[in-house]
mmCIF file of the C-alpha atoms, coordinates in Angstrom:
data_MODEL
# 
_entry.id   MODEL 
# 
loop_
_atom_site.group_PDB 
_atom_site.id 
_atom_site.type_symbol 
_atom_site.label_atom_id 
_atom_site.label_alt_id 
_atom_site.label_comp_id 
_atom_site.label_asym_id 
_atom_site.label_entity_id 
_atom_site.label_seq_id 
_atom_site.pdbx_PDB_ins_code 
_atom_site.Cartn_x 
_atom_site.Cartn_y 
_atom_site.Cartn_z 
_atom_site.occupancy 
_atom_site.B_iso_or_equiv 
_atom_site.pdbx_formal_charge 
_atom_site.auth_seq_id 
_atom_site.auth_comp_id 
_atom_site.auth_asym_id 
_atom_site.auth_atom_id 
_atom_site.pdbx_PDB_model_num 
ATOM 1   C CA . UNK A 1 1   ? 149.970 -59.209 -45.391 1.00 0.00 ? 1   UNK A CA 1 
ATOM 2   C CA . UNK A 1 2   ? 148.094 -60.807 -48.157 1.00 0.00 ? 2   UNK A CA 1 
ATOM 3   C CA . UNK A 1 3   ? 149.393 -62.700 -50.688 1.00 0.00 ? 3   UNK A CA 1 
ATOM 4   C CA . UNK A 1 4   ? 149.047 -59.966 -53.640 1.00 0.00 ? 4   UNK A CA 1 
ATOM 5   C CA . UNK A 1 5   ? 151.800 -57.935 -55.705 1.00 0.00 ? 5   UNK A CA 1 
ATOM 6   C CA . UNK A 1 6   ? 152.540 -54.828 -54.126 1.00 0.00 ? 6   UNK A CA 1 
ATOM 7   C CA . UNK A 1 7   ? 152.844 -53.893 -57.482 1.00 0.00 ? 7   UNK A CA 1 
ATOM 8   C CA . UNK A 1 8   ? 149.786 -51.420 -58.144 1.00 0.00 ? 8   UNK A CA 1 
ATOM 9   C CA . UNK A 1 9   ? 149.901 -49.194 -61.057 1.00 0.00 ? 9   UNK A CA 1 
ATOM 10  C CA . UNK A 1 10  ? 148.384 -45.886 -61.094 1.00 0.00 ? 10  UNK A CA 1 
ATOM 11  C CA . UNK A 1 11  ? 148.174 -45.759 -57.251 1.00 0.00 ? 11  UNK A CA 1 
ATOM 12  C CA . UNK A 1 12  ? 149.750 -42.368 -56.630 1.00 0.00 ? 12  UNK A CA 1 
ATOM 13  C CA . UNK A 1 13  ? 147.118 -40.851 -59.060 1.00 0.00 ? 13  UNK A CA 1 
ATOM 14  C CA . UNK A 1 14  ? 143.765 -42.600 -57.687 1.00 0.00 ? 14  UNK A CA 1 
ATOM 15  C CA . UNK A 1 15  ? 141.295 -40.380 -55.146 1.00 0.00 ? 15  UNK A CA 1 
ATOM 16  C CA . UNK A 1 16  ? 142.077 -40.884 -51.342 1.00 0.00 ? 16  UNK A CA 1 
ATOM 17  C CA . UNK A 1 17  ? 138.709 -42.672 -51.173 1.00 0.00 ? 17  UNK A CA 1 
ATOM 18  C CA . UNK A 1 18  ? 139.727 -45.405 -54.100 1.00 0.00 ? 18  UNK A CA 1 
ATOM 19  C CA . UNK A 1 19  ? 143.392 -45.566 -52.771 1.00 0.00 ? 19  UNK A CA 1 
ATOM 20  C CA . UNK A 1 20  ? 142.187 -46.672 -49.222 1.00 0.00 ? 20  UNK A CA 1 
ATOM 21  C CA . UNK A 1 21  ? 139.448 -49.300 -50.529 1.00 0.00 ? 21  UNK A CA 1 
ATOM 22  C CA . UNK A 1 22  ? 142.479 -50.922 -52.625 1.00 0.00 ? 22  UNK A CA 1 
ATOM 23  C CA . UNK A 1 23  ? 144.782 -51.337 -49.904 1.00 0.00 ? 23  UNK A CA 1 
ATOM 24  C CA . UNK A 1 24  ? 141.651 -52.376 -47.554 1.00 0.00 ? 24  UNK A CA 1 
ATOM 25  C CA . UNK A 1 25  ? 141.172 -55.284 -49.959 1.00 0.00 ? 25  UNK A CA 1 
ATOM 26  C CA . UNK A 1 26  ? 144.856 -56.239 -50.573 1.00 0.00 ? 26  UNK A CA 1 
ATOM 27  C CA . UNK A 1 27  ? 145.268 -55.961 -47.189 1.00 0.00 ? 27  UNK A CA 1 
ATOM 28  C CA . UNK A 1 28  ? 142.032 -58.045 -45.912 1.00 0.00 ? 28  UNK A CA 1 
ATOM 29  C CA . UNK A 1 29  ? 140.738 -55.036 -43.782 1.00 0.00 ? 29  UNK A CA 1 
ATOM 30  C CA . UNK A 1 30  ? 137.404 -55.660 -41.912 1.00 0.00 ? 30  UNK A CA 1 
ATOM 31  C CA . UNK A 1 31  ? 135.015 -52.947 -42.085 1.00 0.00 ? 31  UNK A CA 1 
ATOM 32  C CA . UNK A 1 32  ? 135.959 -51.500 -38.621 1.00 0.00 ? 32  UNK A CA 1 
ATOM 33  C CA . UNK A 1 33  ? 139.635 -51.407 -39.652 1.00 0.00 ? 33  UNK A CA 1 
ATOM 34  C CA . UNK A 1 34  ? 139.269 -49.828 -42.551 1.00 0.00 ? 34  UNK A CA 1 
ATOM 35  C CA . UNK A 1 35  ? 137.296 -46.736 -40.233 1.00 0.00 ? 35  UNK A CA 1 
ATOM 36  C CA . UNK A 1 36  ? 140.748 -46.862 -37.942 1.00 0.00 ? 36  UNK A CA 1 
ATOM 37  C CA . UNK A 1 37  ? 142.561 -46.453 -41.028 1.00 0.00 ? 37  UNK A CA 1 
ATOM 38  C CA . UNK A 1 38  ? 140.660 -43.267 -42.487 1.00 0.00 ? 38  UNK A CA 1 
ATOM 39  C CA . UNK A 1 39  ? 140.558 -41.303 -39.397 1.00 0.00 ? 39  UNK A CA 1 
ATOM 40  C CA . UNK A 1 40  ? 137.197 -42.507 -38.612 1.00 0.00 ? 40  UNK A CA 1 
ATOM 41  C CA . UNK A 1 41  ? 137.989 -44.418 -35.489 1.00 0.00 ? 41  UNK A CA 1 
ATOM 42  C CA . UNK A 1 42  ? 141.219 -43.785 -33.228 1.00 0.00 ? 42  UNK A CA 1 
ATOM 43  C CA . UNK A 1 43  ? 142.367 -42.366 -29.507 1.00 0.00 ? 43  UNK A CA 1 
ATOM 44  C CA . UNK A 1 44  ? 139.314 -39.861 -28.578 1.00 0.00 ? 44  UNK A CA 1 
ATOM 45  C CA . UNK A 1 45  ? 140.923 -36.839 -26.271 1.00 0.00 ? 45  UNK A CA 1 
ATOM 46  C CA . UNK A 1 46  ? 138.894 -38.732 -23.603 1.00 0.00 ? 46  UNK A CA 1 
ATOM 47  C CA . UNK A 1 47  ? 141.068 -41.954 -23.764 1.00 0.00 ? 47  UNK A CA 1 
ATOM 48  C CA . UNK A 1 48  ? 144.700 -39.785 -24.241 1.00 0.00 ? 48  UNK A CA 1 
ATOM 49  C CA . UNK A 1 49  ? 143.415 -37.876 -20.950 1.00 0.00 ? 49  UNK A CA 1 
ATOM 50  C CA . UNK A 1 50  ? 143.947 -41.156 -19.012 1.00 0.00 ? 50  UNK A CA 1 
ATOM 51  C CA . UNK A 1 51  ? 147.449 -42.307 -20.656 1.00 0.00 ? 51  UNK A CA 1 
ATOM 52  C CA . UNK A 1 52  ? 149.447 -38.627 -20.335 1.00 0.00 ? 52  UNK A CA 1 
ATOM 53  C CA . UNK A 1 53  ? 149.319 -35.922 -17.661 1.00 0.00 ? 53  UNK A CA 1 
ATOM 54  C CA . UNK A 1 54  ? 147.472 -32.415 -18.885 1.00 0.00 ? 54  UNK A CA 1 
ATOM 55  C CA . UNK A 1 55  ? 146.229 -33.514 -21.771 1.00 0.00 ? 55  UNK A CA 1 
ATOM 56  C CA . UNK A 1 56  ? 145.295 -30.862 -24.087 1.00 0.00 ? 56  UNK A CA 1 
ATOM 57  C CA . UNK A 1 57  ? 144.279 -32.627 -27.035 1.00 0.00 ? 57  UNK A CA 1 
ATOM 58  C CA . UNK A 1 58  ? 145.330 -35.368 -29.514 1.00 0.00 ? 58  UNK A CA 1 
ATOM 59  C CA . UNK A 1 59  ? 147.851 -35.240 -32.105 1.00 0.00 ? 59  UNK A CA 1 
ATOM 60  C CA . UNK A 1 60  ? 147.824 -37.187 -36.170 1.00 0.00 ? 60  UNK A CA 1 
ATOM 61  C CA . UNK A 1 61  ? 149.910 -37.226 -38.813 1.00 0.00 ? 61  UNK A CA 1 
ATOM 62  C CA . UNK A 1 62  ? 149.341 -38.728 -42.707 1.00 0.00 ? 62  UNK A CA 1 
ATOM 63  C CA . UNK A 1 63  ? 149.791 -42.217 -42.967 1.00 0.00 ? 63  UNK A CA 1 
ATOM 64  C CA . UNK A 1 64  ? 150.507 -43.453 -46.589 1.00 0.00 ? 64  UNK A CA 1 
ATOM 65  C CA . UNK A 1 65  ? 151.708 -46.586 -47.971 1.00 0.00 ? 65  UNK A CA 1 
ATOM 66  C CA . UNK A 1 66  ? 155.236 -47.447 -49.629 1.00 0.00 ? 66  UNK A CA 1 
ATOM 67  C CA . UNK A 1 67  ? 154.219 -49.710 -52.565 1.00 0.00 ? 67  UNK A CA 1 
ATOM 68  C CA . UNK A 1 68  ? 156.432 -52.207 -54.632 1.00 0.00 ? 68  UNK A CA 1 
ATOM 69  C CA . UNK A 1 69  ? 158.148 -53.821 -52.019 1.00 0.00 ? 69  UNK A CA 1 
ATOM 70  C CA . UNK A 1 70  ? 159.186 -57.256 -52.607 1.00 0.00 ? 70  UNK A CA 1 
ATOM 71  C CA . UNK A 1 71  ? 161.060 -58.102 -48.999 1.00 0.00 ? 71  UNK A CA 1 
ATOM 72  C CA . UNK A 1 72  ? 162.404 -62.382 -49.069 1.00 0.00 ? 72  UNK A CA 1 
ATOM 73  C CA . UNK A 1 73  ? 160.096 -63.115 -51.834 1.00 0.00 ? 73  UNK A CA 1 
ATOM 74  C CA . UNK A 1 74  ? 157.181 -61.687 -50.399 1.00 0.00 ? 74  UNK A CA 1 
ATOM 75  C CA . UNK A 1 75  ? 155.180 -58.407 -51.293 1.00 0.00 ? 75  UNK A CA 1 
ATOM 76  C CA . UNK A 1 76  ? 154.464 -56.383 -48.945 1.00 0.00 ? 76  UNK A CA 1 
ATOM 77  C CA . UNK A 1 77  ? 152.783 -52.773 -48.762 1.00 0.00 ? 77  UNK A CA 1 
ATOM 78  C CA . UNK A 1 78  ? 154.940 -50.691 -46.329 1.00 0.00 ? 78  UNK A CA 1 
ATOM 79  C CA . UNK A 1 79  ? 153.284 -48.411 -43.632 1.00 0.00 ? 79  UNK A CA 1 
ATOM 80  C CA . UNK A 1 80  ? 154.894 -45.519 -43.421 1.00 0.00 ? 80  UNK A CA 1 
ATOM 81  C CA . UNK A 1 81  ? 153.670 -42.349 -41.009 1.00 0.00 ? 81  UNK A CA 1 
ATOM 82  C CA . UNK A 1 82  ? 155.625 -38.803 -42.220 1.00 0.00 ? 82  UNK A CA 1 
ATOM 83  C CA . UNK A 1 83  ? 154.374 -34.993 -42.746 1.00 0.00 ? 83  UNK A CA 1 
ATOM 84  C CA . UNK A 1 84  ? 157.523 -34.526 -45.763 1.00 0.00 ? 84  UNK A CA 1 
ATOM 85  C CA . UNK A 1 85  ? 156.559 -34.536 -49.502 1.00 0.00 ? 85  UNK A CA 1 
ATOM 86  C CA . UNK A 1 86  ? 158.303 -37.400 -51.688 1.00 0.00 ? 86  UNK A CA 1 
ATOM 87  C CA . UNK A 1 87  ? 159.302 -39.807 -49.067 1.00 0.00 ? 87  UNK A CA 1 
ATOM 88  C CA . UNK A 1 88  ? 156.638 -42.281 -49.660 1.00 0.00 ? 88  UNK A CA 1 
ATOM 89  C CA . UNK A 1 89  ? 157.163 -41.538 -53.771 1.00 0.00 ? 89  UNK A CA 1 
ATOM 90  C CA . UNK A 1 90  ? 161.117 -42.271 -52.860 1.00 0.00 ? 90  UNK A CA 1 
ATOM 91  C CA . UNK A 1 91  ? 160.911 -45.516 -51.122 1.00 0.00 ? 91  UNK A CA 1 
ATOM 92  C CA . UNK A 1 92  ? 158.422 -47.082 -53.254 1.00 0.00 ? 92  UNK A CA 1 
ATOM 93  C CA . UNK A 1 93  ? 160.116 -46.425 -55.997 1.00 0.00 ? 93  UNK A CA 1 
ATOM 94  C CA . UNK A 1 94  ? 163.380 -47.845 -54.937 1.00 0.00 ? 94  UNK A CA 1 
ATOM 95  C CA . UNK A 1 95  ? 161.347 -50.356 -54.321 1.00 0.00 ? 95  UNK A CA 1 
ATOM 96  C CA . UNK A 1 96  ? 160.290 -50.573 -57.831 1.00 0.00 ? 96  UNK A CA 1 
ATOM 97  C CA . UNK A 1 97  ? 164.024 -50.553 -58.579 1.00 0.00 ? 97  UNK A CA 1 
ATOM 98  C CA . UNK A 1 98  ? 164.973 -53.090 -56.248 1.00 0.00 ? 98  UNK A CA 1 
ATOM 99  C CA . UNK A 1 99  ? 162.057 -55.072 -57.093 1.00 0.00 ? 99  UNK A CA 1 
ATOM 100 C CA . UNK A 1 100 ? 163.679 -55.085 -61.370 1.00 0.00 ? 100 UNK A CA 1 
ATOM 101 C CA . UNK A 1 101 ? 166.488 -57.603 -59.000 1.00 0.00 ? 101 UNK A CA 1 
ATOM 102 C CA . UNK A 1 102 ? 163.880 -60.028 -57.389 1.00 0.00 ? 102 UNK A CA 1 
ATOM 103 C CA . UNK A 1 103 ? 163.555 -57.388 -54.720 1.00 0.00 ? 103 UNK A CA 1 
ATOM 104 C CA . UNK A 1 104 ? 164.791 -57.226 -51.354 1.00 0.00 ? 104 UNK A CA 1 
ATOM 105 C CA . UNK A 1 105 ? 166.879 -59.917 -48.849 1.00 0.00 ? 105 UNK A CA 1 
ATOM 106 C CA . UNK A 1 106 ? 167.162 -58.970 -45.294 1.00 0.00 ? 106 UNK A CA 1 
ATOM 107 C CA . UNK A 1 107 ? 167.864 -61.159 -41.766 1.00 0.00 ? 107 UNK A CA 1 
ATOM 108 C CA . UNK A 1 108 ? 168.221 -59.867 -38.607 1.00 0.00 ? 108 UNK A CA 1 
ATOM 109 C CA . UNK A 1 109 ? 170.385 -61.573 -35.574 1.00 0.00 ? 109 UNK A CA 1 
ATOM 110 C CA . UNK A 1 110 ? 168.666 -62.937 -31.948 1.00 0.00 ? 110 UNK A CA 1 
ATOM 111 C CA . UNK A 1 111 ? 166.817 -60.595 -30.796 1.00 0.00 ? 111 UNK A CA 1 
ATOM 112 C CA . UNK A 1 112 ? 169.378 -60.214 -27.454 1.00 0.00 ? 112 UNK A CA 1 
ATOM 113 C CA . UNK A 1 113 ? 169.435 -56.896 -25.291 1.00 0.00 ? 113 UNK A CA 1 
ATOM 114 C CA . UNK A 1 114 ? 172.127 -56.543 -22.740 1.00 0.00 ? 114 UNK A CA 1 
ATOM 115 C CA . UNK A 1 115 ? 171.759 -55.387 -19.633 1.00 0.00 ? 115 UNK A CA 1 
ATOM 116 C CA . UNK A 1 116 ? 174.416 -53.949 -17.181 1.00 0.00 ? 116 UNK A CA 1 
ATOM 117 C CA . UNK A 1 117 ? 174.752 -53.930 -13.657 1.00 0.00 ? 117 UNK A CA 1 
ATOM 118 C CA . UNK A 1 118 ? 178.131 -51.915 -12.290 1.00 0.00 ? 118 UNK A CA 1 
ATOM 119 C CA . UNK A 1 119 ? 179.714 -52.977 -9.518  1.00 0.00 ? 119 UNK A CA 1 
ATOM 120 C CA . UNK A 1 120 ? 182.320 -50.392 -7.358  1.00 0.00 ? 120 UNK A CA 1 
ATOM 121 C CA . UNK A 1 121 ? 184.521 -51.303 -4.837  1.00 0.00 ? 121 UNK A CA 1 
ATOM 122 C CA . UNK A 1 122 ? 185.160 -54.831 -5.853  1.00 0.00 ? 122 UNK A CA 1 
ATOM 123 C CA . UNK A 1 123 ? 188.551 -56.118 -3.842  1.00 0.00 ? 123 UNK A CA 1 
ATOM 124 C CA . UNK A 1 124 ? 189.211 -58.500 -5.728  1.00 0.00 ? 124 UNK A CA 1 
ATOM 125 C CA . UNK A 1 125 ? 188.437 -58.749 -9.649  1.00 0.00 ? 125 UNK A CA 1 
ATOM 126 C CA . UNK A 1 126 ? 189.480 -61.814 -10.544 1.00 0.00 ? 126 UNK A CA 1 
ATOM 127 C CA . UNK A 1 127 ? 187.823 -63.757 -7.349  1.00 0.00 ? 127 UNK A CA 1 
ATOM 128 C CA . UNK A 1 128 ? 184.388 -61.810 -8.149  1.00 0.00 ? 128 UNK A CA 1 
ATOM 129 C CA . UNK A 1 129 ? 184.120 -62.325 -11.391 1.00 0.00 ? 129 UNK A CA 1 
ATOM 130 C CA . UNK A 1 130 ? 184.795 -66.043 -10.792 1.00 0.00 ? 130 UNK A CA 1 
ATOM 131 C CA . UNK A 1 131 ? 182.507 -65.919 -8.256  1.00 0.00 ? 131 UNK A CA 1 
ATOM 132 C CA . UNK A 1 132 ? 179.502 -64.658 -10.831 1.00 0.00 ? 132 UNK A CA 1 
ATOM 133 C CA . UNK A 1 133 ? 180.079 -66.792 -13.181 1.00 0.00 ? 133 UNK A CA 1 
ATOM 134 C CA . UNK A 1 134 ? 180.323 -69.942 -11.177 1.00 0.00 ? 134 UNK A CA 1 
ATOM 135 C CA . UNK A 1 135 ? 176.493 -68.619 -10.282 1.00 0.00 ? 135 UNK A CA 1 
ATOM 136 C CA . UNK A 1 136 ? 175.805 -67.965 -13.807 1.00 0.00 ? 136 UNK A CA 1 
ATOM 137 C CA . UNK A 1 137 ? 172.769 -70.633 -13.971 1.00 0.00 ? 137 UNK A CA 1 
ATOM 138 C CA . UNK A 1 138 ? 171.242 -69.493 -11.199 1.00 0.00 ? 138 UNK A CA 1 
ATOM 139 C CA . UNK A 1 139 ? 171.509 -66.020 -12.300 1.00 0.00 ? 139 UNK A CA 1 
ATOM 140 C CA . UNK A 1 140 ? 170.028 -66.840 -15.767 1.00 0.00 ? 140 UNK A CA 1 
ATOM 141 C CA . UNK A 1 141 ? 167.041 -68.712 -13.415 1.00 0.00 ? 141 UNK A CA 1 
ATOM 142 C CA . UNK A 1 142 ? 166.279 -65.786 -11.169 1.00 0.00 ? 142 UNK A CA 1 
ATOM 143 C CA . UNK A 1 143 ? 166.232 -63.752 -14.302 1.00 0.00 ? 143 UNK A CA 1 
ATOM 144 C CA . UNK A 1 144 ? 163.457 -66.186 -16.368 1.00 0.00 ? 144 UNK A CA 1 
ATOM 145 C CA . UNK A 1 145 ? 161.694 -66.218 -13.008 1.00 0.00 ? 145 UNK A CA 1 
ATOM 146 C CA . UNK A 1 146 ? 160.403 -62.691 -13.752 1.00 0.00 ? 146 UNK A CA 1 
ATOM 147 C CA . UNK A 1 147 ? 158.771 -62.900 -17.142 1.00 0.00 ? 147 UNK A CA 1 
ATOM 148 C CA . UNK A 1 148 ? 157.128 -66.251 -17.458 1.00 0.00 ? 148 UNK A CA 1 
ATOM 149 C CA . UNK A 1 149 ? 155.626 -64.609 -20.507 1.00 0.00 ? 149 UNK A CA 1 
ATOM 150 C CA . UNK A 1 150 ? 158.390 -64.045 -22.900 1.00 0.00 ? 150 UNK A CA 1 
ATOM 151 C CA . UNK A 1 151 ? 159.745 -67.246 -21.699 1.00 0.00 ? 151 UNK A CA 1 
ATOM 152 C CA . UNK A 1 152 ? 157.372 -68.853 -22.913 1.00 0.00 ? 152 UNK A CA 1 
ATOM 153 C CA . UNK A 1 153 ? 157.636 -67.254 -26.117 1.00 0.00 ? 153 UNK A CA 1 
ATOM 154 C CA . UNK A 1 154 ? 161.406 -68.622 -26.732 1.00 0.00 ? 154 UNK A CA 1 
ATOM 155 C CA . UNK A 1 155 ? 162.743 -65.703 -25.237 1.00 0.00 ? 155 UNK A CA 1 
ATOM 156 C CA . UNK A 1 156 ? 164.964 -65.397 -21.759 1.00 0.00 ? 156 UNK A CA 1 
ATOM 157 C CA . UNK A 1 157 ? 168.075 -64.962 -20.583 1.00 0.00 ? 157 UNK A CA 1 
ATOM 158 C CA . UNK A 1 158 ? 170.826 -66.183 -22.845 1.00 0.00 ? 158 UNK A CA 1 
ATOM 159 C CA . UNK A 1 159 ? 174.334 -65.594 -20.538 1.00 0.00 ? 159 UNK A CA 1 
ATOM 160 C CA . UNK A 1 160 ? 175.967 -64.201 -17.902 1.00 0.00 ? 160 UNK A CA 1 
ATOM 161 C CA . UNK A 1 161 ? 179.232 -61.829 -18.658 1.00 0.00 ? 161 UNK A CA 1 
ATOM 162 C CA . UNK A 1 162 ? 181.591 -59.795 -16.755 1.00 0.00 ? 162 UNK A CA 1 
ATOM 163 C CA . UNK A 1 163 ? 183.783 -56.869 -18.062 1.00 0.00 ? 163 UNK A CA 1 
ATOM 164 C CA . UNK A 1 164 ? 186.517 -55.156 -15.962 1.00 0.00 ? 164 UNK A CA 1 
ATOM 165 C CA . UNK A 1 165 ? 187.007 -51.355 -16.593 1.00 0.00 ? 165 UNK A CA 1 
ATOM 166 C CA . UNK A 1 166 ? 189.987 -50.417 -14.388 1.00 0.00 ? 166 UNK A CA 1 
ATOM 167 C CA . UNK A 1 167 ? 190.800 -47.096 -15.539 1.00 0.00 ? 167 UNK A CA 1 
ATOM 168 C CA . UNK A 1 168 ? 187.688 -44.367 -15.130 1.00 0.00 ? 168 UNK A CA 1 
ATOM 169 C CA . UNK A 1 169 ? 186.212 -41.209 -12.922 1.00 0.00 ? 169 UNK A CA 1 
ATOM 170 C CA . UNK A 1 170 ? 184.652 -43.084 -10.365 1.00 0.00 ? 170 UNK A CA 1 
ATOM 171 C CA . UNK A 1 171 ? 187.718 -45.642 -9.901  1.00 0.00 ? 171 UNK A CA 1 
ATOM 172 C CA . UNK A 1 172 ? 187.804 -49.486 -11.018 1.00 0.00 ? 172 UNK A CA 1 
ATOM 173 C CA . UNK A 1 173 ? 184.408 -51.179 -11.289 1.00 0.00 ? 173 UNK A CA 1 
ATOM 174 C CA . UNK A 1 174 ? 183.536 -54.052 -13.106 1.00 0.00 ? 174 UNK A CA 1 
ATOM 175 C CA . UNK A 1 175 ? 180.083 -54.522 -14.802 1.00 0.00 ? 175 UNK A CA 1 
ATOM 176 C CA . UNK A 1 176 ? 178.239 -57.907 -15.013 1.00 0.00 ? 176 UNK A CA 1 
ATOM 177 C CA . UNK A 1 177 ? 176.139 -58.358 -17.968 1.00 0.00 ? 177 UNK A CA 1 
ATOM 178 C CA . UNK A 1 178 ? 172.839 -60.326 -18.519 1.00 0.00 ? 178 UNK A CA 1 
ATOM 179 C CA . UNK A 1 179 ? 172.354 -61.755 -22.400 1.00 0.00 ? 179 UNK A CA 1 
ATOM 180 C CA . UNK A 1 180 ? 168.599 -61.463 -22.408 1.00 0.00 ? 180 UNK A CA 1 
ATOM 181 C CA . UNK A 1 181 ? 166.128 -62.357 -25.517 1.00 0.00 ? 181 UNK A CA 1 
ATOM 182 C CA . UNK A 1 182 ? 163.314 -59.817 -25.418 1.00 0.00 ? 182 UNK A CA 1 
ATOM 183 C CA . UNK A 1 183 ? 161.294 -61.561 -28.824 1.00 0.00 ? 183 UNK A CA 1 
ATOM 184 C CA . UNK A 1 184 ? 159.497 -58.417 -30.039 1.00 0.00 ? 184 UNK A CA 1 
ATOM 185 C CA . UNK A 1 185 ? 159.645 -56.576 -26.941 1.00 0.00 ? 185 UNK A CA 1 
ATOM 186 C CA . UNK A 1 186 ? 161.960 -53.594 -26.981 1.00 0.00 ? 186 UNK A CA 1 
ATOM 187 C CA . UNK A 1 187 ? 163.097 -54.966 -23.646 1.00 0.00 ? 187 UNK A CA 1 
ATOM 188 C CA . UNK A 1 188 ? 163.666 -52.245 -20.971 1.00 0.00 ? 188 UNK A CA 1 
ATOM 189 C CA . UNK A 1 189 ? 160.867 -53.241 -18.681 1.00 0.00 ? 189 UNK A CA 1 
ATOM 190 C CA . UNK A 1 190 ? 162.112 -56.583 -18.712 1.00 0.00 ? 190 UNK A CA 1 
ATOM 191 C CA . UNK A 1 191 ? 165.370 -56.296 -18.500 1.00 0.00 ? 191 UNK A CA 1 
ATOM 192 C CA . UNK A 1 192 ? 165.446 -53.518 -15.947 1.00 0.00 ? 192 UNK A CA 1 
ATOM 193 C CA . UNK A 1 193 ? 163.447 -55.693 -13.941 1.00 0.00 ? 193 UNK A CA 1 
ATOM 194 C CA . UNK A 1 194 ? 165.581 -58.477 -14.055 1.00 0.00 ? 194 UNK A CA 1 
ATOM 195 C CA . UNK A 1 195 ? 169.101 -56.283 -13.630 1.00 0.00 ? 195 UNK A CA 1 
ATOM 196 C CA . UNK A 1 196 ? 167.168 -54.438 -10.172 1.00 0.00 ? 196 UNK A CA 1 
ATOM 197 C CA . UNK A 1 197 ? 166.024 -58.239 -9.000  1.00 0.00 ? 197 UNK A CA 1 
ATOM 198 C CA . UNK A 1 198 ? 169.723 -60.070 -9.629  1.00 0.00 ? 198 UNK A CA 1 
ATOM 199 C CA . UNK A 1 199 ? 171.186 -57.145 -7.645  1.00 0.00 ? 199 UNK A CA 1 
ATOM 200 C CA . UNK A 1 200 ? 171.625 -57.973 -4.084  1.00 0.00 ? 200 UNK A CA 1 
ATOM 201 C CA . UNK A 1 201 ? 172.811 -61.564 -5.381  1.00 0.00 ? 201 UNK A CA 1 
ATOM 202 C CA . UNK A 1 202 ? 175.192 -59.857 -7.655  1.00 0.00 ? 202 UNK A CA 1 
ATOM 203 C CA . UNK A 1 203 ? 176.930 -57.694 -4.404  1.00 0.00 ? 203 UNK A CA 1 
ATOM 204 C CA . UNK A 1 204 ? 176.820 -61.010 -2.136  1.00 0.00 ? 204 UNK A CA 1 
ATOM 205 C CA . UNK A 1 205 ? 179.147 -62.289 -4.906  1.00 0.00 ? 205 UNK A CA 1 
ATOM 206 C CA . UNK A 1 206 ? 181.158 -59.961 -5.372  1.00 0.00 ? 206 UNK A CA 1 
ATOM 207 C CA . UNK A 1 207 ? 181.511 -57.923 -2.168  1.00 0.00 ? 207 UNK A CA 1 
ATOM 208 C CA . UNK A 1 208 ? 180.939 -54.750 -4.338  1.00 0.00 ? 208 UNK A CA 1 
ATOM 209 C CA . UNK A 1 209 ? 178.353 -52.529 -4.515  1.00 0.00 ? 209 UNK A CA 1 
ATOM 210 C CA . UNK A 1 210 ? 176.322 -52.014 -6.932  1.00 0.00 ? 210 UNK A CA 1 
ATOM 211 C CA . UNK A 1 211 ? 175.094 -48.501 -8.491  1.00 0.00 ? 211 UNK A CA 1 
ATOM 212 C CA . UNK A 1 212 ? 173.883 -48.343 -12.372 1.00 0.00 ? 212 UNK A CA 1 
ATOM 213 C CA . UNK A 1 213 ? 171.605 -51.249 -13.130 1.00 0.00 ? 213 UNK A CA 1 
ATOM 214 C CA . UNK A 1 214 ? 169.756 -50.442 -16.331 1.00 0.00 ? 214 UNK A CA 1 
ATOM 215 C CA . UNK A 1 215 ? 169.414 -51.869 -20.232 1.00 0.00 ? 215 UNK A CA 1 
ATOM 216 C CA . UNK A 1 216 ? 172.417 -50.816 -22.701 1.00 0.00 ? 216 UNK A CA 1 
ATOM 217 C CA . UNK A 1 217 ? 171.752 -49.022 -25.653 1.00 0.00 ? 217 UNK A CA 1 
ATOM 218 C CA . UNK A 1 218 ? 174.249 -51.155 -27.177 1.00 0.00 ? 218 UNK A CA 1 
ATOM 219 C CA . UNK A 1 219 ? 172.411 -53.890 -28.963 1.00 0.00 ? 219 UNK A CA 1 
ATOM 220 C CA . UNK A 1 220 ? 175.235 -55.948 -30.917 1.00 0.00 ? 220 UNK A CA 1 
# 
């Protein structure tokens, strides 16, 4: 975003025409972007027809901008894509608020997704999860092996875990966990991927079989 106060008087009450051409500037818009951004330019029903099955038609909604954000000493204009009166007035003007107290601070953790691979019939516990995480390097390898791409972007796996659940429906299983940083990805392609590929390794070292290999919705 541009360097700019997000503070812009009178915005709510300019034309649609006028409103767009000031954010286009703040914002540095070429020409072609500022079409996308009126409607001019987007997905034709000729384009969606190859994404989706039966494809019908396209769908839009209003896109407006949140002013008055001040986010880590920075302004920023905030995006925001909703069909309900007073939600863009809302934000921006807690916003406004919030901006009276230098504005907003935010941080965010690693950006680590966890994914699980569950393991029945294990004989011995103890033994197989010693057994994993003896292998826990090579794991992590076989793993980076698979997305050279986000590797390469700082991202990876991170660890190898194991958790025991002794007690449930389908009897004791235990459930080996891969640590893996996704950067901006939302990570289930990836980390699918990598929980389907570390599989037969996973039952050669444990003697269990494995069932549910898929990404956690847990992301702590």
């Amino acid at each position: 975003m541009a360097s700019a106060t997000s503070r812009i008087p009178g915005l709510y009450n300019s034309p649609l025409v006028e409103r767009a051409t000031q954010v286009a500037q703040w914002a540095g818009l070429s020409p072609d972007e500022q079409a996308v951004l009126q409607g001019m330019m987007g997905l034709k029903p000729e384009q969606a027809d190859l994404m989706i099955e039966n494809v019908v038609g396209t769908y839009a909604l209003p896109m407006g901008v949140a002013a008055n954000f001040r986010i880590n000493g920075r302004d920023y204009l905030v995006p925001m894509v909703v069909e309900e009166p007073s939600v863009v007035a809302g934000a921006s003007h807690a916003a406004k608020l919030l901006r009276e107290a230098r504005g907003i601070s935010a941080s965010s953790s690693e950006p680590v997704m966890i994914g699980q691979i569950q393991v029945l019939g294990v004989e011995d516990p103890a033994a197989a999860e010693a057994a994993v995480l003896s292998a826990k390097a090579g794991l992590m390898a076989q793993a980076d092996e698979l997305d050279p791409v986000v590797v390469e972007l700082g991202g990876g796996a991170r660890d190898v875990r194991v958790r025991h659940l002794p007690d449930t429906e389908a009897d004791p299983m235990m459930v080996v966990e891969l640590l893996y940083d996704c950067r901006d990805a939302m990570g289930a392609n990836t980390v699918n991927t990598a929980c389907e590929a570390l599989t037969p390794r996973i039952e050669q070292l444990t003697g269990g079989r494995v069932n549910l290999r898929i990404l956690s919705n847990l992301a702590d």
